[in-house]
PyMOL Python script that loads the backbone (N, CA, C, O; Angstrom):
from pymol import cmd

cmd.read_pdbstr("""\
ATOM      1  N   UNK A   1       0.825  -1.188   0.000  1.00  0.00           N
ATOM      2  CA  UNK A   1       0.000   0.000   0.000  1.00  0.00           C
ATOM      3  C   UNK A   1       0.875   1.260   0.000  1.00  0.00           C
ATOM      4  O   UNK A   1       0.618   2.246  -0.690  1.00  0.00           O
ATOM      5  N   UNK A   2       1.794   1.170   0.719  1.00  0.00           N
ATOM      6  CA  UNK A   2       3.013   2.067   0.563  1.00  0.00           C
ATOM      7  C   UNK A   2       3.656   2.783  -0.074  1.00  0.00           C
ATOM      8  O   UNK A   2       4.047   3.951  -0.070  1.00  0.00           O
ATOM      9  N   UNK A   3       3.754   1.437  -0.943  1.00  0.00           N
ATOM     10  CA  UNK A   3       4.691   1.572  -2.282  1.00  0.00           C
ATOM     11  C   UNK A   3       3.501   2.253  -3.355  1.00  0.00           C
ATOM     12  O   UNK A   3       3.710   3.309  -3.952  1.00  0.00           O
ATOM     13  N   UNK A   4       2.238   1.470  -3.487  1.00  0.00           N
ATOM     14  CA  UNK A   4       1.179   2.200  -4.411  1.00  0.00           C
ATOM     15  C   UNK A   4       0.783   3.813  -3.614  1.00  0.00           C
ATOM     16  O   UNK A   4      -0.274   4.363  -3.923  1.00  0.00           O
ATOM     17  N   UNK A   5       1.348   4.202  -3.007  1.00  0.00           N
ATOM     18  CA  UNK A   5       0.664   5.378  -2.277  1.00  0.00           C
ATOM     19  C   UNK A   5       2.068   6.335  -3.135  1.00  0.00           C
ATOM     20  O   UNK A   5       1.766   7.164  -3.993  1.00  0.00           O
ATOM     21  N   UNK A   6       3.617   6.069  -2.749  1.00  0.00           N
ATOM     22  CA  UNK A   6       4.420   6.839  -3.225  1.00  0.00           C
ATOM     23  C   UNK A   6       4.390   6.471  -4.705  1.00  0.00           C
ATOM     24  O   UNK A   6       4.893   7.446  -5.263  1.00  0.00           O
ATOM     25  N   UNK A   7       4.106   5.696  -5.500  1.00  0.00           N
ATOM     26  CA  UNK A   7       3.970   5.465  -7.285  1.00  0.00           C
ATOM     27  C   UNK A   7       3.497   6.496  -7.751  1.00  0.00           C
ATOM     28  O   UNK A   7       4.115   7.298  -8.452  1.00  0.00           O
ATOM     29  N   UNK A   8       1.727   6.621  -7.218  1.00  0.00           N
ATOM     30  CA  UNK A   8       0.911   7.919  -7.389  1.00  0.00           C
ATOM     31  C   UNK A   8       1.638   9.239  -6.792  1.00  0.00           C
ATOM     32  O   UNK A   8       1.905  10.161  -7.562  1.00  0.00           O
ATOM     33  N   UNK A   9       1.916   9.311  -5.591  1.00  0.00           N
ATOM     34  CA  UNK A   9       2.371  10.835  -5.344  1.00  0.00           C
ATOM     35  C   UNK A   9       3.651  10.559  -6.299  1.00  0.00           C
ATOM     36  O   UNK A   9       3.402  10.977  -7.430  1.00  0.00           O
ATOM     37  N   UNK A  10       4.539  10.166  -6.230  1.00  0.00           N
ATOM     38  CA  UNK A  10       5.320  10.280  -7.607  1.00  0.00           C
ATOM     39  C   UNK A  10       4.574  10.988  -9.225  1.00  0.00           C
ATOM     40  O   UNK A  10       4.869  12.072  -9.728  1.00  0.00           O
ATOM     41  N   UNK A  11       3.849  10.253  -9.605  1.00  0.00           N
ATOM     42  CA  UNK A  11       3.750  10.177 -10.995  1.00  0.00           C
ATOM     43  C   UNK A  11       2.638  11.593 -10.978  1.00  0.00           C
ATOM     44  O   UNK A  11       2.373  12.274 -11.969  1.00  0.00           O
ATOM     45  N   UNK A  12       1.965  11.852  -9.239  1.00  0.00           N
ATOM     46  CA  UNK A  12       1.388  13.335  -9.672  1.00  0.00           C
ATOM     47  C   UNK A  12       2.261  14.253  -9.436  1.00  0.00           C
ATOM     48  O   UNK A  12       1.858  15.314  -9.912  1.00  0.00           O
ATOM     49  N   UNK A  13       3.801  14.412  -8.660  1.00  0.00           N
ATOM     50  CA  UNK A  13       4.384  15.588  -8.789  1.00  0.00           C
ATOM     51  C   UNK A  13       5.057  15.451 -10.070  1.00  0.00           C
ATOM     52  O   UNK A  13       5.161  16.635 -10.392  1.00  0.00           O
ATOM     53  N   UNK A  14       5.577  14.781 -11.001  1.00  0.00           N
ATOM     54  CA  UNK A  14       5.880  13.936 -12.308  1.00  0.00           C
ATOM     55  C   UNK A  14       5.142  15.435 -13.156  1.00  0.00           C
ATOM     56  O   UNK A  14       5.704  16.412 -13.651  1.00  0.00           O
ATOM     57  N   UNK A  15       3.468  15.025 -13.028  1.00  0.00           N
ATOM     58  CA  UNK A  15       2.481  15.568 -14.047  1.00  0.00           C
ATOM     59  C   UNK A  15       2.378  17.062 -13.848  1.00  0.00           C
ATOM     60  O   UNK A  15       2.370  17.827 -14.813  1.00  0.00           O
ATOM     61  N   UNK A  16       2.261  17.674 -11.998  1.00  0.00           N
ATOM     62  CA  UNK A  16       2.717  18.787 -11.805  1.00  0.00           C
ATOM     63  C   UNK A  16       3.708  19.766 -12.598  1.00  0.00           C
ATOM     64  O   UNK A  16       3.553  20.900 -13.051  1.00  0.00           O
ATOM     65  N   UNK A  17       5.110  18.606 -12.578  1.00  0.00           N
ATOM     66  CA  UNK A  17       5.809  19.671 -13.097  1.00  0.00           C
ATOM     67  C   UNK A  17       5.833  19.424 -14.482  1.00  0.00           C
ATOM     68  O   UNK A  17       6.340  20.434 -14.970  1.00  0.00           O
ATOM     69  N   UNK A  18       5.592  18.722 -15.276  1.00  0.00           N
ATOM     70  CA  UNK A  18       5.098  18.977 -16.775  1.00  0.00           C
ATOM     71  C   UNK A  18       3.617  19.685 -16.785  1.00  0.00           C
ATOM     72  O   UNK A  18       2.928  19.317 -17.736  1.00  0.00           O
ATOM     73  N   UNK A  19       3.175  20.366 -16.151  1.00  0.00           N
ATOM     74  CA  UNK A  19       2.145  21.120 -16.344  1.00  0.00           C
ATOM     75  C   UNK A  19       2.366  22.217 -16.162  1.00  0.00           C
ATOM     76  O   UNK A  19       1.889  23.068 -16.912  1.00  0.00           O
ATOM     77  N   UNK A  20       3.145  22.540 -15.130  1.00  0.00           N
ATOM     78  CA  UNK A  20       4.192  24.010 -14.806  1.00  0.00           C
ATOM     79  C   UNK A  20       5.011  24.098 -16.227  1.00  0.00           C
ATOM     80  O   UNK A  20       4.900  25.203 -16.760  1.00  0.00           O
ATOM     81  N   UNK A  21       5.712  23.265 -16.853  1.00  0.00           N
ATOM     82  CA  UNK A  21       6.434  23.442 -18.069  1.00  0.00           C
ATOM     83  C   UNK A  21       5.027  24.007 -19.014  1.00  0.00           C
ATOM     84  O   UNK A  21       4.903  25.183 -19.354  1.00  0.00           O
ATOM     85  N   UNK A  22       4.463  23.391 -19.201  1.00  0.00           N
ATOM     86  CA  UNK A  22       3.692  23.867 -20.201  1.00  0.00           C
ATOM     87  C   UNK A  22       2.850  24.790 -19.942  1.00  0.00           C
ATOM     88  O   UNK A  22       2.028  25.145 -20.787  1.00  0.00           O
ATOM     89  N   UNK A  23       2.892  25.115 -19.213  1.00  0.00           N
ATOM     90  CA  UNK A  23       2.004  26.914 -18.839  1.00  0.00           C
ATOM     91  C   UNK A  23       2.688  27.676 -19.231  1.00  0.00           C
ATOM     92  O   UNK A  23       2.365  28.477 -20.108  1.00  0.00           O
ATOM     93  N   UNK A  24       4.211  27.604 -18.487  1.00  0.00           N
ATOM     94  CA  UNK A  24       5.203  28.527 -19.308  1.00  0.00           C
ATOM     95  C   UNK A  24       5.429  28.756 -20.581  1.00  0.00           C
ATOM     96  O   UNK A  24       5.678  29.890 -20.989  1.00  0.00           O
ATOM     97  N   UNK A  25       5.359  27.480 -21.531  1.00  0.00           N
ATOM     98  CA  UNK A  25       5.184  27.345 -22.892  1.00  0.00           C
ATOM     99  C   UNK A  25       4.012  28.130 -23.348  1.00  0.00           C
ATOM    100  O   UNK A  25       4.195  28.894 -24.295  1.00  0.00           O
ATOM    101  N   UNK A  26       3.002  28.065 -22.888  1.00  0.00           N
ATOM    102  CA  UNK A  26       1.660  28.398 -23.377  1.00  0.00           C
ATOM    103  C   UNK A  26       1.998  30.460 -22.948  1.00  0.00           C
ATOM    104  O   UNK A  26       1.546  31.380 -23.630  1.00  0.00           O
ATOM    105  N   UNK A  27       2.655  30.582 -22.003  1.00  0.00           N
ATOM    106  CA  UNK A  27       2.858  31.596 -21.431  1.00  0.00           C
ATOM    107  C   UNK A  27       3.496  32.806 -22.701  1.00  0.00           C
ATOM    108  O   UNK A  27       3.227  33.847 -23.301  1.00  0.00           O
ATOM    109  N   UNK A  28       4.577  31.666 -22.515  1.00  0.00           N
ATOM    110  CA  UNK A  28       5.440  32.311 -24.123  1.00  0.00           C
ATOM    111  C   UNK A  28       4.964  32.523 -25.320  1.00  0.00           C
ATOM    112  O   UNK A  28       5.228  33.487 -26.038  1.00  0.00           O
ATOM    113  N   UNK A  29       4.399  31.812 -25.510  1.00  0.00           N
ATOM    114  CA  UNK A  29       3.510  31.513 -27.201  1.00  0.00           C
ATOM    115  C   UNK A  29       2.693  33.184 -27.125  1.00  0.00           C
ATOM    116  O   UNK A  29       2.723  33.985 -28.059  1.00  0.00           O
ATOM    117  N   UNK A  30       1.911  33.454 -25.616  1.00  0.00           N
ATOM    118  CA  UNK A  30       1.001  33.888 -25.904  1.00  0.00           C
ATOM    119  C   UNK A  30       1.688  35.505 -25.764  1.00  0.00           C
ATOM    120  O   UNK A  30       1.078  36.466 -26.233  1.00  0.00           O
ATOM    121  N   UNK A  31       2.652  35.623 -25.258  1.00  0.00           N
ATOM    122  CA  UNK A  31       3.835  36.723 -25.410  1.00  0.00           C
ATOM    123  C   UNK A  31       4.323  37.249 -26.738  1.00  0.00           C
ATOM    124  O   UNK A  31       4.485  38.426 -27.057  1.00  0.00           O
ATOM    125  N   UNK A  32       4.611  35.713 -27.746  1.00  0.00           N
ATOM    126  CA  UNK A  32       5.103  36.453 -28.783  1.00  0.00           C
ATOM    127  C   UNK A  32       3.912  36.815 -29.802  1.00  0.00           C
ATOM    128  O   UNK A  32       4.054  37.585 -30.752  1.00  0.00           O
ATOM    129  N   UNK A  33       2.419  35.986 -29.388  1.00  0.00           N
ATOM    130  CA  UNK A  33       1.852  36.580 -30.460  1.00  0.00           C
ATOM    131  C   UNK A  33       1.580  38.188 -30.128  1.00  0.00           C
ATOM    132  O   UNK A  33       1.484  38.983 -31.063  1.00  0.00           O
ATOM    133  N   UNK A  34       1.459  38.632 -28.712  1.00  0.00           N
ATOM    134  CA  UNK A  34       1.262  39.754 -28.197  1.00  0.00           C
ATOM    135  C   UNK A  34       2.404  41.400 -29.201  1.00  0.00           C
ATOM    136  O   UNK A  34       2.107  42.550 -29.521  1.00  0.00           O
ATOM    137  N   UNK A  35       3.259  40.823 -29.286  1.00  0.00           N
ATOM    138  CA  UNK A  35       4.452  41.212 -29.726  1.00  0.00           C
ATOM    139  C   UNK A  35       4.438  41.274 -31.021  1.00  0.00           C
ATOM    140  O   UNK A  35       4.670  42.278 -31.693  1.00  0.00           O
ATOM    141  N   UNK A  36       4.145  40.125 -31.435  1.00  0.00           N
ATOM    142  CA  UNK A  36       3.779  40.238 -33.123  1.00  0.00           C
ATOM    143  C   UNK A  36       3.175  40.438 -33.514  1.00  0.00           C
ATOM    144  O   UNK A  36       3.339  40.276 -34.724  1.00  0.00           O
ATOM    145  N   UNK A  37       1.755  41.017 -33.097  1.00  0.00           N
ATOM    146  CA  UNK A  37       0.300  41.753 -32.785  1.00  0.00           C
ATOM    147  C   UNK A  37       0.812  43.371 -32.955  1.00  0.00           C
ATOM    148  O   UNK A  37       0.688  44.145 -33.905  1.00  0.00           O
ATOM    149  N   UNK A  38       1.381  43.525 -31.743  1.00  0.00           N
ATOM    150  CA  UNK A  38       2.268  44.961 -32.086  1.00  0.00           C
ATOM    151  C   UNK A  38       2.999  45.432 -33.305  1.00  0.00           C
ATOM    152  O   UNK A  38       2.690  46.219 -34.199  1.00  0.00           O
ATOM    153  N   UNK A  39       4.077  44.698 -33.063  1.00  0.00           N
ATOM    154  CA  UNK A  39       4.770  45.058 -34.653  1.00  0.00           C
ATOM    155  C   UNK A  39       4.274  44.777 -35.821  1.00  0.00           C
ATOM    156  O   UNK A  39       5.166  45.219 -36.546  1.00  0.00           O
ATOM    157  N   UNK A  40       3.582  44.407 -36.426  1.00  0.00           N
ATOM    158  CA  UNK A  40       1.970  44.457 -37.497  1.00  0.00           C
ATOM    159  C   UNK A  40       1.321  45.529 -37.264  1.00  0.00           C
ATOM    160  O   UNK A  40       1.037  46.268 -38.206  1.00  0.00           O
ATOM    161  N   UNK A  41       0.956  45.835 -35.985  1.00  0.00           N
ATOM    162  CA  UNK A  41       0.005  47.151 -36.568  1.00  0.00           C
ATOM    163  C   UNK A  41       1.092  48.091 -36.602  1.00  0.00           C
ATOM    164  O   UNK A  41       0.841  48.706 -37.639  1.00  0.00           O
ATOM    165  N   UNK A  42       2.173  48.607 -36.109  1.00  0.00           N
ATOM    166  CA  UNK A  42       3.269  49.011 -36.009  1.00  0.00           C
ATOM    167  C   UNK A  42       3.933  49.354 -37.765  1.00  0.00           C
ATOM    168  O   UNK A  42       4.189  50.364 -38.420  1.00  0.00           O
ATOM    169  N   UNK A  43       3.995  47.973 -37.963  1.00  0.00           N
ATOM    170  CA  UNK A  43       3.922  47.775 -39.703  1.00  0.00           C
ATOM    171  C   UNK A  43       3.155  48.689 -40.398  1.00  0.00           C
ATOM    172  O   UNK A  43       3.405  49.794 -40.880  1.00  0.00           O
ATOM    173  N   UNK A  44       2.066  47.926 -40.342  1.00  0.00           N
ATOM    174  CA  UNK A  44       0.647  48.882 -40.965  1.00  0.00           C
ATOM    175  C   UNK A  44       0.595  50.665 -41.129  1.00  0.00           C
ATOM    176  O   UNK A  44       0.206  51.398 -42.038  1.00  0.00           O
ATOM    177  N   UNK A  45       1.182  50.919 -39.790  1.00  0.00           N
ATOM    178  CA  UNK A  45       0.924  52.236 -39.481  1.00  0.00           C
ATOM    179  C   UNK A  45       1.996  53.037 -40.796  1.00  0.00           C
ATOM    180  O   UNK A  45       1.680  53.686 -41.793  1.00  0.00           O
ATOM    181  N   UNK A  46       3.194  52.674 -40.299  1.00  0.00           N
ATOM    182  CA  UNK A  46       4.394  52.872 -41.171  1.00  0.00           C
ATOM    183  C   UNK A  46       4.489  52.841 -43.065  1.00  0.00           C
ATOM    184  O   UNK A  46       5.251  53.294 -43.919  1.00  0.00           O
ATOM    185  N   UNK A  47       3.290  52.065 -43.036  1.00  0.00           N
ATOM    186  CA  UNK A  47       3.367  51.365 -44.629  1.00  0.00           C
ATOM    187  C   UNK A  47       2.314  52.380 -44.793  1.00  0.00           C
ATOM    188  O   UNK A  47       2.408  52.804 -45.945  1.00  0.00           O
ATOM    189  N   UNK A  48       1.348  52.965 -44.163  1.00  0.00           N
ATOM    190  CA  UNK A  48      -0.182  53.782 -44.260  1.00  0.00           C
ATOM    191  C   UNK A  48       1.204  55.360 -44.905  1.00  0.00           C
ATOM    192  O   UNK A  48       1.763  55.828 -45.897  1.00  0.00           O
ATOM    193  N   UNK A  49       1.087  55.470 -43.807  1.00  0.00           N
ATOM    194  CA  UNK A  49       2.555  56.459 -43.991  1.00  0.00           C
ATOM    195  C   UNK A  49       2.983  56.303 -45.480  1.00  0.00           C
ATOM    196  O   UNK A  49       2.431  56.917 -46.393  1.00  0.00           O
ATOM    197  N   UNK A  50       4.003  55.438 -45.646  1.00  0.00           N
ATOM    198  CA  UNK A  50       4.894  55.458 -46.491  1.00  0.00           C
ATOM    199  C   UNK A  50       4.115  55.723 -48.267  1.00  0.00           C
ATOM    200  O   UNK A  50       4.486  56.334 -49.269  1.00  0.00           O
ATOM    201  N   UNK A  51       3.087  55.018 -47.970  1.00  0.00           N
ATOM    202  CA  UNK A  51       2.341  54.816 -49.159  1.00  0.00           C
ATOM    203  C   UNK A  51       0.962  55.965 -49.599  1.00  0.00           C
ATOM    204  O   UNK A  51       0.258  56.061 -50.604  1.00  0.00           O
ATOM    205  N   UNK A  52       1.011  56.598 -48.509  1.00  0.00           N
ATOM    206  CA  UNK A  52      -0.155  58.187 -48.772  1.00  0.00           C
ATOM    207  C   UNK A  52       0.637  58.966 -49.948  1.00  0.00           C
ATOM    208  O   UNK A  52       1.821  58.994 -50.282  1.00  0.00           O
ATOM    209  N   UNK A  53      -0.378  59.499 -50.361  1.00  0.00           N
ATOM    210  CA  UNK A  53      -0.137  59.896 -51.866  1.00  0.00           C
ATOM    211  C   UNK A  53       0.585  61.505 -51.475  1.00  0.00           C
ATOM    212  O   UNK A  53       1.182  62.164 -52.327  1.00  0.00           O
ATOM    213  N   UNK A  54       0.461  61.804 -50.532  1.00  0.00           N
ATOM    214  CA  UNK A  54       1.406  63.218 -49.847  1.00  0.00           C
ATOM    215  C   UNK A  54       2.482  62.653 -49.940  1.00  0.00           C
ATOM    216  O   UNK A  54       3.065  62.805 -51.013  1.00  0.00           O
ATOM    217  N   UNK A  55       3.205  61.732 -48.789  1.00  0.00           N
ATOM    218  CA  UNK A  55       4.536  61.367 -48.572  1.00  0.00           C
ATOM    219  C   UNK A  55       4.702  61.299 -50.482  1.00  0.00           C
ATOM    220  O   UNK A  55       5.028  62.385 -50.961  1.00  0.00           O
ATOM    221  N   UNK A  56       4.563  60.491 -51.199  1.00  0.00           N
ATOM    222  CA  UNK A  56       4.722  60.265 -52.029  1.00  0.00           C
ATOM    223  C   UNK A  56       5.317  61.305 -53.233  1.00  0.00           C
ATOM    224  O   UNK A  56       6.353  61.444 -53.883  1.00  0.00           O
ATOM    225  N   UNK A  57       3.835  62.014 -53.090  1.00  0.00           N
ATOM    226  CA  UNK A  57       4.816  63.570 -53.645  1.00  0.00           C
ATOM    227  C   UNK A  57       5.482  64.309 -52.775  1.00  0.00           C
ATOM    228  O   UNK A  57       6.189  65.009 -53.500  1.00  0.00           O
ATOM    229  N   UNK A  58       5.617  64.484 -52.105  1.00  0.00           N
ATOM    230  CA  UNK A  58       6.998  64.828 -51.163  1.00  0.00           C
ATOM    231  C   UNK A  58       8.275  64.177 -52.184  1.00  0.00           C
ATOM    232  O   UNK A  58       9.120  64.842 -52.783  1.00  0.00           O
ATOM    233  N   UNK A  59       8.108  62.468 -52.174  1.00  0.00           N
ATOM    234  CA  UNK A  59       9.231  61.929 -52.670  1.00  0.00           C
ATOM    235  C   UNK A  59       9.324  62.285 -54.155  1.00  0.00           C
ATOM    236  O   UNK A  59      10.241  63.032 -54.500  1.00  0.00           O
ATOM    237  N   UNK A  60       8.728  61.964 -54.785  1.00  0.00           N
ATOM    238  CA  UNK A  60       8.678  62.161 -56.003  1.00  0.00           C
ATOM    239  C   UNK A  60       9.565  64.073 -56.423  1.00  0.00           C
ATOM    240  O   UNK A  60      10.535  64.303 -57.145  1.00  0.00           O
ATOM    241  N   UNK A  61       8.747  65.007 -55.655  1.00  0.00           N
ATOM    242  CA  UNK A  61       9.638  66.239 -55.971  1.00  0.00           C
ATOM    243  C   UNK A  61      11.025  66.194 -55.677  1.00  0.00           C
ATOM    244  O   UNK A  61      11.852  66.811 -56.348  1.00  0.00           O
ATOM    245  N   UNK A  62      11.431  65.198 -54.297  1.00  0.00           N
ATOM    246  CA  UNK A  62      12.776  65.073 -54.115  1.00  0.00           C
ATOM    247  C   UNK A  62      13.797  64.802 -54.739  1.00  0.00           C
ATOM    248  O   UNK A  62      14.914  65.315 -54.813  1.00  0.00           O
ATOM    249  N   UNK A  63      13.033  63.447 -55.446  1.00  0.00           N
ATOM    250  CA  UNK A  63      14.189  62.859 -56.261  1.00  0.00           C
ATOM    251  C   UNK A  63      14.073  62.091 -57.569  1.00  0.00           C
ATOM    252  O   UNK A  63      14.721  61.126 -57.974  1.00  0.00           O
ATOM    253  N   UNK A  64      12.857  62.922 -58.244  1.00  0.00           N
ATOM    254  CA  UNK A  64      12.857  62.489 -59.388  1.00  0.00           C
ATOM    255  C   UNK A  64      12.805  64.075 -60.166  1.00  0.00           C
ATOM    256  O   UNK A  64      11.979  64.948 -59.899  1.00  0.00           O
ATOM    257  N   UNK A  65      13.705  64.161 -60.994  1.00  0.00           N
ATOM    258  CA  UNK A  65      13.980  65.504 -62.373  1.00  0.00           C
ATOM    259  C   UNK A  65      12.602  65.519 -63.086  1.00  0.00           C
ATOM    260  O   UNK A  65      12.486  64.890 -64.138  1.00  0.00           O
ATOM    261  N   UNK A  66      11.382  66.314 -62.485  1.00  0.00           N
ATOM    262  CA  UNK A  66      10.281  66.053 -64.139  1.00  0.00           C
ATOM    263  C   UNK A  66       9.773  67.659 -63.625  1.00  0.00           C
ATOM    264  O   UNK A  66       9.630  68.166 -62.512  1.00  0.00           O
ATOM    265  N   UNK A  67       9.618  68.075 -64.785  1.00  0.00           N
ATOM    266  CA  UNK A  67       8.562  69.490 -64.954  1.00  0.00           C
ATOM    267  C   UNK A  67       6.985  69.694 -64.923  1.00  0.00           C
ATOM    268  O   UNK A  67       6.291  69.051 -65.710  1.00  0.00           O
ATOM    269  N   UNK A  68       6.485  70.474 -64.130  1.00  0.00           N
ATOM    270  CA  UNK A  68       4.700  70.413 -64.354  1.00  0.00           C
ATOM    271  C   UNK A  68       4.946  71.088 -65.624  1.00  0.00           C
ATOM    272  O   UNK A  68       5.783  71.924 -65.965  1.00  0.00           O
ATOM    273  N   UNK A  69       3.800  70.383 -66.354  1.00  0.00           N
ATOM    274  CA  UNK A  69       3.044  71.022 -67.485  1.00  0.00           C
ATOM    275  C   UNK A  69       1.692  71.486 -67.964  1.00  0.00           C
ATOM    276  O   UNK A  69       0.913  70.568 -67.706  1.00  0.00           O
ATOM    277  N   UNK A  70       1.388  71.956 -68.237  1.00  0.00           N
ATOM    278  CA  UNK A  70       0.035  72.244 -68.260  1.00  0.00           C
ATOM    279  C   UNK A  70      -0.654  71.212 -69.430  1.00  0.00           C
ATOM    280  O   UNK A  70      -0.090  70.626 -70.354  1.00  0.00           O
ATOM    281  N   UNK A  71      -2.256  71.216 -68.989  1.00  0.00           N
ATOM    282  CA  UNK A  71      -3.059  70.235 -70.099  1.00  0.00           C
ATOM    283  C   UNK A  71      -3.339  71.073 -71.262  1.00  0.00           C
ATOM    284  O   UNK A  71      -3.467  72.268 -70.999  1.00  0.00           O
ATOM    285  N   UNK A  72      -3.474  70.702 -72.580  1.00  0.00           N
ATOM    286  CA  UNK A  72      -3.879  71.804 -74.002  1.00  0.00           C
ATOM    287  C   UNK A  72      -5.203  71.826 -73.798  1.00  0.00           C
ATOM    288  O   UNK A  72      -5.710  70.713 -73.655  1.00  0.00           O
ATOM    289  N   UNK A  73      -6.032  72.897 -73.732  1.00  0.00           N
ATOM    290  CA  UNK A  73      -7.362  73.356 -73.634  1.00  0.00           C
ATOM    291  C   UNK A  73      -7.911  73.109 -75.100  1.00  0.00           C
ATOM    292  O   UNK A  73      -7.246  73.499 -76.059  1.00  0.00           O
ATOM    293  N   UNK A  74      -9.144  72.452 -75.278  1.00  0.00           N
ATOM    294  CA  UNK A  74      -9.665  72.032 -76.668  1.00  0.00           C
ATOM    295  C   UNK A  74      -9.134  72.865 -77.884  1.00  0.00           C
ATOM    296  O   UNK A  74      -8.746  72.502 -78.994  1.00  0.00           O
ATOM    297  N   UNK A  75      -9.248  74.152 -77.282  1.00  0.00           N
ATOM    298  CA  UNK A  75      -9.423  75.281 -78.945  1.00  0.00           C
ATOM    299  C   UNK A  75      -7.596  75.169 -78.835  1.00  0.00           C
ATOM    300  O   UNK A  75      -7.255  74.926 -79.992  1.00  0.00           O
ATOM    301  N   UNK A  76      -6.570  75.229 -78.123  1.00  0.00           N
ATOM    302  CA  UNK A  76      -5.593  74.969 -78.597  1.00  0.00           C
ATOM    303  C   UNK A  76      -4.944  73.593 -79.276  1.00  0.00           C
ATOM    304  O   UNK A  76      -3.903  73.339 -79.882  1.00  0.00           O
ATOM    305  N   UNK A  77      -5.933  72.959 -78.917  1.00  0.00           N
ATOM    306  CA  UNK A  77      -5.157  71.098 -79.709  1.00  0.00           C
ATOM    307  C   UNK A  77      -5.682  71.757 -81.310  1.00  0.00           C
ATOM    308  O   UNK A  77      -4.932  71.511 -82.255  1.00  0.00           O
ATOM    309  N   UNK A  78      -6.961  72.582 -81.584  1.00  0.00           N
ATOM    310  CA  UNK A  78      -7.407  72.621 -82.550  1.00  0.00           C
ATOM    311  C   UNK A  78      -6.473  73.443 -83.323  1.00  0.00           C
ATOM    312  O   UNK A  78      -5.917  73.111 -84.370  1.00  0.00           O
ATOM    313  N   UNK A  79      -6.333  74.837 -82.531  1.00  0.00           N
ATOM    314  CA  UNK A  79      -5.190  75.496 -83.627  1.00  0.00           C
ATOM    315  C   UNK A  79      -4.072  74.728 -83.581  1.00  0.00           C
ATOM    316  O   UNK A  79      -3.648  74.736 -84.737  1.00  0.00           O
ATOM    317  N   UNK A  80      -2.853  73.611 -82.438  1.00  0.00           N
ATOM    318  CA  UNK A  80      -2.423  73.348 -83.544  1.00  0.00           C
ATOM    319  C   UNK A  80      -2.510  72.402 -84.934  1.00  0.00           C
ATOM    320  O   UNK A  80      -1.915  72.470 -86.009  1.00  0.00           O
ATOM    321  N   UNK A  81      -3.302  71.695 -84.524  1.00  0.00           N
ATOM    322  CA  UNK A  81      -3.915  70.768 -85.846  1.00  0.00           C
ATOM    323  C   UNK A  81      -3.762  71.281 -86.942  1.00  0.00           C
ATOM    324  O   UNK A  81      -3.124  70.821 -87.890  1.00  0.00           O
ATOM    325  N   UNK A  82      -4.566  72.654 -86.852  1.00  0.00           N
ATOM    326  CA  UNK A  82      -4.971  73.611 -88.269  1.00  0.00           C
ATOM    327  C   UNK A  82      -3.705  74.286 -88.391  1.00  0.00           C
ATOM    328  O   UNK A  82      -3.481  74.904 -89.432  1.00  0.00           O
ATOM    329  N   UNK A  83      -2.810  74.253 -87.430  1.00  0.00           N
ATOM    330  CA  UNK A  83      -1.368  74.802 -88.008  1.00  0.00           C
ATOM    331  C   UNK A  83      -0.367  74.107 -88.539  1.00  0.00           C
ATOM    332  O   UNK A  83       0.567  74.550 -89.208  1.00  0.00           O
ATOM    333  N   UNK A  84      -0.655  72.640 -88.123  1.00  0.00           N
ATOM    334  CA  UNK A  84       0.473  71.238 -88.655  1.00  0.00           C
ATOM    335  C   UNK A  84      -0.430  70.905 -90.293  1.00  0.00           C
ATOM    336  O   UNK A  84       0.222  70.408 -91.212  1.00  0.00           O
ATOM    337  N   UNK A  85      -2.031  71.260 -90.506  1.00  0.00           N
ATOM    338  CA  UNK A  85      -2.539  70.877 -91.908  1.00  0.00           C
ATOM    339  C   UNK A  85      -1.789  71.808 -92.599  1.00  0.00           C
ATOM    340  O   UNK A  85      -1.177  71.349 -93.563  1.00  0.00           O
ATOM    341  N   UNK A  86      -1.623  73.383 -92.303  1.00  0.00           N
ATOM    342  CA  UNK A  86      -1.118  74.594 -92.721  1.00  0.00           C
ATOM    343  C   UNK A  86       0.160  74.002 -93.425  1.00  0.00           C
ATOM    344  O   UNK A  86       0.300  73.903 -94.644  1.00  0.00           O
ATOM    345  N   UNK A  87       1.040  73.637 -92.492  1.00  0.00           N
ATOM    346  CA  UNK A  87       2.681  73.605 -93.198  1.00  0.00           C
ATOM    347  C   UNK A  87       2.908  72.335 -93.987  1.00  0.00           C
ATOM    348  O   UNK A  87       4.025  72.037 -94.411  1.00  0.00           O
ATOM    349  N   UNK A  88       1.446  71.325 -94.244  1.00  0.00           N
ATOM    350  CA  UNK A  88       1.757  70.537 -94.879  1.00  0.00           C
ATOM    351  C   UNK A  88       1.184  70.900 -96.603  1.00  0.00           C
ATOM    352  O   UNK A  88       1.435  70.113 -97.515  1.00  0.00           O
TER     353      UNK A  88
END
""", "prot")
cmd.dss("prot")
cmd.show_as("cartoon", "prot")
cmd.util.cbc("prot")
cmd.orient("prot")
């Protein structure tokens, strides 16, 4: 009876401490999704940023060489038309 009395208290401090291990495990897991939860929206925020059509022209005037131009208003596409039929 003895011996079956210390088997069991054995094999439950045994299960104890693999249950303490795995809390900690479960502990951790639930740490890094916490963390990687963060840095995603963290992400997000940064990429919202990076990709707004302001920042963008910001960049674009920085470091790309191009000139505004203006659009041709109807009656000017027309004169030059009637000026390229002219010299032909």
């Amino acid at each position: 009876m003895v011996a079956l009395f210390s088997l069991i208290l054995t094999a439950v401090t045994i299960l104890k401490h693999e249950l303490s291990k795995l809390e900690l495990k479960i502990q951790e897991a639930k740490d890094l999704k916490s963390k990687l939860q963060y840095d995603l929206s963290f992400l997000r925020a940064e990429w919202e940023y990076l990709a707004s059509p302001k920042n963008i022209e910001n960049l674009s005037n920085i470091h790309l060489n191009y000139q505004h131009t203006a659009l041709l208003s109807f009656n000017d596409f027309l004169k030059i038309l009637k000026n390229s039929e002219d010299l032909k």
